[in-house]
C-alpha positions in Angstrom: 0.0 0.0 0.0 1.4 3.4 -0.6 0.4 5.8 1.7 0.4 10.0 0.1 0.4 13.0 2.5 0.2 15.2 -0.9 -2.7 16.9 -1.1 -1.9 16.6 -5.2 -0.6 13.2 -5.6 -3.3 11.1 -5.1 -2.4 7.3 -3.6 -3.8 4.3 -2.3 -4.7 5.7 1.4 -4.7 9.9 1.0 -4.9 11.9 4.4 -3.7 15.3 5.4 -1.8 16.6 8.2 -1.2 20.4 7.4 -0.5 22.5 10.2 -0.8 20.0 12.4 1.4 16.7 14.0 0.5 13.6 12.9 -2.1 11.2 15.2 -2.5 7.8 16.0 -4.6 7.4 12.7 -1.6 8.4 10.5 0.7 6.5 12.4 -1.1 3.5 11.7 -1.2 4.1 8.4 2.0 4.5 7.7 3.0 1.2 10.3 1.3 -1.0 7.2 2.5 0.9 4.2 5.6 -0.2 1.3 5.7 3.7 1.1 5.1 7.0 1.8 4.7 10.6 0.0 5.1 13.4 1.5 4.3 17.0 0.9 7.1 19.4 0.5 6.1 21.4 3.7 6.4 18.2 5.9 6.3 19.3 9.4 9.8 17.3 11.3 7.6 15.6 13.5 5.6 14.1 10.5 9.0 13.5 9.0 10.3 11.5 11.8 6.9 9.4 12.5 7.2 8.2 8.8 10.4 7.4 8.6 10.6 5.3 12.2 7.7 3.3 10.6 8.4 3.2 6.8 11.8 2.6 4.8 10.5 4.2 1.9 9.5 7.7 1.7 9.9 10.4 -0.6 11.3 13.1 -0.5 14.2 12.2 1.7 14.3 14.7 4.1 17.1 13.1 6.3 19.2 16.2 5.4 17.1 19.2 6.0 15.7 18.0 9.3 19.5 16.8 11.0 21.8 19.9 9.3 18.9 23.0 9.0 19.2 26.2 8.0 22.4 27.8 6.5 24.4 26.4 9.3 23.5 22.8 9.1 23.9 23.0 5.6 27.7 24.4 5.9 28.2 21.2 7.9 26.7 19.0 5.6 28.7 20.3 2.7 31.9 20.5 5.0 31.1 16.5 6.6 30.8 15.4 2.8 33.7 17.0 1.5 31.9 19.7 -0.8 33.7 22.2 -2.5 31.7 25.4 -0.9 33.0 29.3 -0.6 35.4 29.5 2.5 32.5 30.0 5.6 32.8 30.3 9.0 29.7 29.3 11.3 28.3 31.1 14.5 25.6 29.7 16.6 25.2 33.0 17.9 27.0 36.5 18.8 28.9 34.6 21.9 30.5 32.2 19.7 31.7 35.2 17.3 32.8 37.1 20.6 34.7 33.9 21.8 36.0 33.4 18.4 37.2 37.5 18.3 36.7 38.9 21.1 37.3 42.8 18.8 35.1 41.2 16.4 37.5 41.9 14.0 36.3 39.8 10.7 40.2 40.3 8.9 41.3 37.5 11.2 38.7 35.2 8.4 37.9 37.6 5.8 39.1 40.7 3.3 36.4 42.8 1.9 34.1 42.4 0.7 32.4 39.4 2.1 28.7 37.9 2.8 26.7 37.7 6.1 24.3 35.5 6.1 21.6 35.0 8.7 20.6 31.4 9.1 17.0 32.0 8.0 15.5 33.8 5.4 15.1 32.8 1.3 15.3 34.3 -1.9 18.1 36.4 -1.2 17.0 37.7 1.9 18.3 38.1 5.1 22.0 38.2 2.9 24.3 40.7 2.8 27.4 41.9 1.0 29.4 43.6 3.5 31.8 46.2 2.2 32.8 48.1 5.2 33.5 47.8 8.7 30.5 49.7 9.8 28.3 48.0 8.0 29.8 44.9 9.5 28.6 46.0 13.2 25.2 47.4 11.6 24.6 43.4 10.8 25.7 42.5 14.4 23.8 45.0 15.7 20.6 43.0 13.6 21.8 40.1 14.9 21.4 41.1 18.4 18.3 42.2 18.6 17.2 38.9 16.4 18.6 37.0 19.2 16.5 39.0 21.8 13.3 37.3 19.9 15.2 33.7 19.7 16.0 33.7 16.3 20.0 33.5 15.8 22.7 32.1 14.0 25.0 33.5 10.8 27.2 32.7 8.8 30.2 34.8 7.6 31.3 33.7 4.0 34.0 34.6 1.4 32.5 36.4 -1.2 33.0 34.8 -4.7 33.2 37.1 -7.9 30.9 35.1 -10.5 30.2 37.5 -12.9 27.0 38.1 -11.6 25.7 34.8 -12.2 24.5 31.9 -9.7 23.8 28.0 -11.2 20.5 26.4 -9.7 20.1 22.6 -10.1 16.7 21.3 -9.1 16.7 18.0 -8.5 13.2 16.3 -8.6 13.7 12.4 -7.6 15.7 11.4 -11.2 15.6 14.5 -12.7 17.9 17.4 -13.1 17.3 20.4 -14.7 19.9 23.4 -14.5 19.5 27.0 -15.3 21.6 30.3 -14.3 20.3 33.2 -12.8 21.9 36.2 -14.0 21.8 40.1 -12.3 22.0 42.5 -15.2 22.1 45.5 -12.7 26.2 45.6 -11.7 25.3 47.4 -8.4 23.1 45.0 -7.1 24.5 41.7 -5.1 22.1 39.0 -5.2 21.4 37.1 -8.3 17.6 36.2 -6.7 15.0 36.4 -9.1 13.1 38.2 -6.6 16.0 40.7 -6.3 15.9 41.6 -9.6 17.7 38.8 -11.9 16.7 37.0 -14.8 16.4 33.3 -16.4 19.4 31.5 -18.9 18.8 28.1 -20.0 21.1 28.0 -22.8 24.2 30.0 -21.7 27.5 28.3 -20.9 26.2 24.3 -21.4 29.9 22.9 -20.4 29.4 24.5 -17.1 25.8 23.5 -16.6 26.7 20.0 -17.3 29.6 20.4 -14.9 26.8 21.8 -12.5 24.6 19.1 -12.8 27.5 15.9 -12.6 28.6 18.1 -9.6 24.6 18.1 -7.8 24.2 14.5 -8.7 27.2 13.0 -6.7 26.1 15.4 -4.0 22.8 14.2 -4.3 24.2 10.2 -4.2 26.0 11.0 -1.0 23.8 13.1 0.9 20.4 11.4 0.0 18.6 15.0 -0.9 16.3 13.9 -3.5 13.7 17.3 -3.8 15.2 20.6 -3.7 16.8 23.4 -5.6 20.6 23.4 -4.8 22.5 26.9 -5.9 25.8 26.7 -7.5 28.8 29.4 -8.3 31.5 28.9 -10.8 34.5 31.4 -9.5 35.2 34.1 -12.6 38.0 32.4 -14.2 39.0 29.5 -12.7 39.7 26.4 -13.8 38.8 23.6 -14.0 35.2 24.2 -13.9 34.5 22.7 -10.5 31.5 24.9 -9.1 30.9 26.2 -5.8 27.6 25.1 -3.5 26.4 27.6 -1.8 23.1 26.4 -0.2 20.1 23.8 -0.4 16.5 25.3 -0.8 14.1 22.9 -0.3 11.2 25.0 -1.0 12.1 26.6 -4.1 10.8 28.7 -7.4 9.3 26.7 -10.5 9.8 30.2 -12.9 13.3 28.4 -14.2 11.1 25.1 -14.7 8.1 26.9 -16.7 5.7 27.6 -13.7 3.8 25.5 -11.3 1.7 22.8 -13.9 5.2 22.1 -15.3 6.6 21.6 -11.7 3.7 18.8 -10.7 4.2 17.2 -13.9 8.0 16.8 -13.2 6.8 15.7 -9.8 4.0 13.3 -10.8 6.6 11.8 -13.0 9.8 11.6 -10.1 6.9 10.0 -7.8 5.9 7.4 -10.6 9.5 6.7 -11.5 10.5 5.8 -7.7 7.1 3.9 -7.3 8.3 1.8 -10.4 11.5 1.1 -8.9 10.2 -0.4 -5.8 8.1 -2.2 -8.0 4.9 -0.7 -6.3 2.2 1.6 -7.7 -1.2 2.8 -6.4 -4.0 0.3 -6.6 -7.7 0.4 -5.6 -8.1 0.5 -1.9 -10.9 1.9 0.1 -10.7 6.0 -0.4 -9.9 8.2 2.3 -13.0 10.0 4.7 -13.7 13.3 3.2 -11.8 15.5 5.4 -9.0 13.7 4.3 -9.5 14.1 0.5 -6.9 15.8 -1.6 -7.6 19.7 -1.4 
């Protein structure tokens, strides 16, 4: 029996758990299913009910729940042996004071480099720092973040890239690579919500590269569903790109929208069914507040 907490993919026993933990009902659901599917917004506490009862569940979210935010994922990439920008973690502004007590950030870095806050997407919440008072502006942030128990930041080198980042979503089997490029030279972030646009066809040896690269990640670290960002250094050789973080919720514009994002989902799910040899059959249908939405 497969089991589906999609409220789009449509199994043989359907049931919902958003914004909510799961109950005794799911729990034995899950205890006699061959496998699970879960919705990308998977609370961890659904995660970790699924997995202590099922082997197979898609997506693997192993990663995102033990290394989170920007962090976690700097210690994934550093445990695995990823080639990332040179970063330097803090748990909080008491591990940067014990690291420099002057919080002086030339004992790590030259100028410019990137603060990022362990929260925050689409090019929020980071900063290119360029000056030392801008520097203590950011701690400043930090502080008062920490007053409302948010905290954590990374301090990273910043990587001149010709204003150009690589994301590689990776959807179950599939891999599909396109840059995002920042026409505007004074602006930082090469978000399309910052301001930057779509390339599918530019460079090909390097989205290739991009791709192989993603893939062996991907073999190593179990991440199955999620849009992993890339940076090939101007100039360098060989082309051996840069990660520089793991969205697992991430924009469909680069895929062609929403309805071509289910469809490479429908077929990911449908590929990994296949493989385990299972596939949804008649069962009886889920009560109706359980129904896909």
């Amino acid at each position: 029996m497969v089991v589906s907490f999609h409220p789009l993919l449509v199994a043989d026993c359907n049931l919902l758990c958003a914004g909510r933990d799961p109950g005794e009902r799911e729990r034995r659901a899950v205890q006699r299913a061959d496998a699970v599917i879960l919705p990308q917004g998977c609370r961890q506490r659904l995660y970790e009910m699924v997995r202590a009862h099922c082997a197979n569940v898609f997506p693997n979210y192993d990663a995102r729940f033990q290394f989170p935010g920007k962090i976690g994922q700097t210690r994934l990439f550093e445990s695995l042996g990823t080639r990332l920008p040179r970063t330097v973690a803090f748990e909080n502004l008491a591990a940067l004071r014990r690291a420099a007590p002057d919080l002086d950030f030339q004992k790590w870095f030259r100028l410019p480099f990137v603060f990022k806050f362990d929260w925050g997407g689409e090019g929020r919440m980071v900063y290119r720092v360029d000056g030392a008072a801008q520097f203590q502006s950011l701690i400043a942030q930090a502080a008062e973040f920490e007053k409302t128990g948010q905290h954590g930041f990374v301090l990273q080198e910043h990587v001149a890239c010709r204003g150009r980042s690589l994301r590689v979503a990776i959807i179950g089997h599939q891999a599909l690579a396109y840059w995002r490029i920042q026409p505007a030279a004074d602006k930082f972030s090469t978000n399309l919500a910052q301001g930057a646009v779509i390339d599918k066809t530019a460079a090909p040896h390097l989205r290739q590269a991009g791709i192989d690269a993603v893939r062996a990640f991907c073999r190593r670290s179990g991440v199955d569903l999620a849009g992993i960002d890339l940076l090939f250094p101007a100039g360098a050789a060989p082309a051996t790109p840069l990660f520089l973080e793991i969205n697992y919720f991430f924009g469909r514009s680069g895929l062609g929208g929403s309805e071509a994002y289910y469809t490479l989902l429908e077929n990911a799910v449908s590929r990994w069914l296949h493989d385990l040899g299972l596939h949804p059959g008649p069962c009886d249908r889920p009560h109706k507040e359980d129904a896909p939405r």
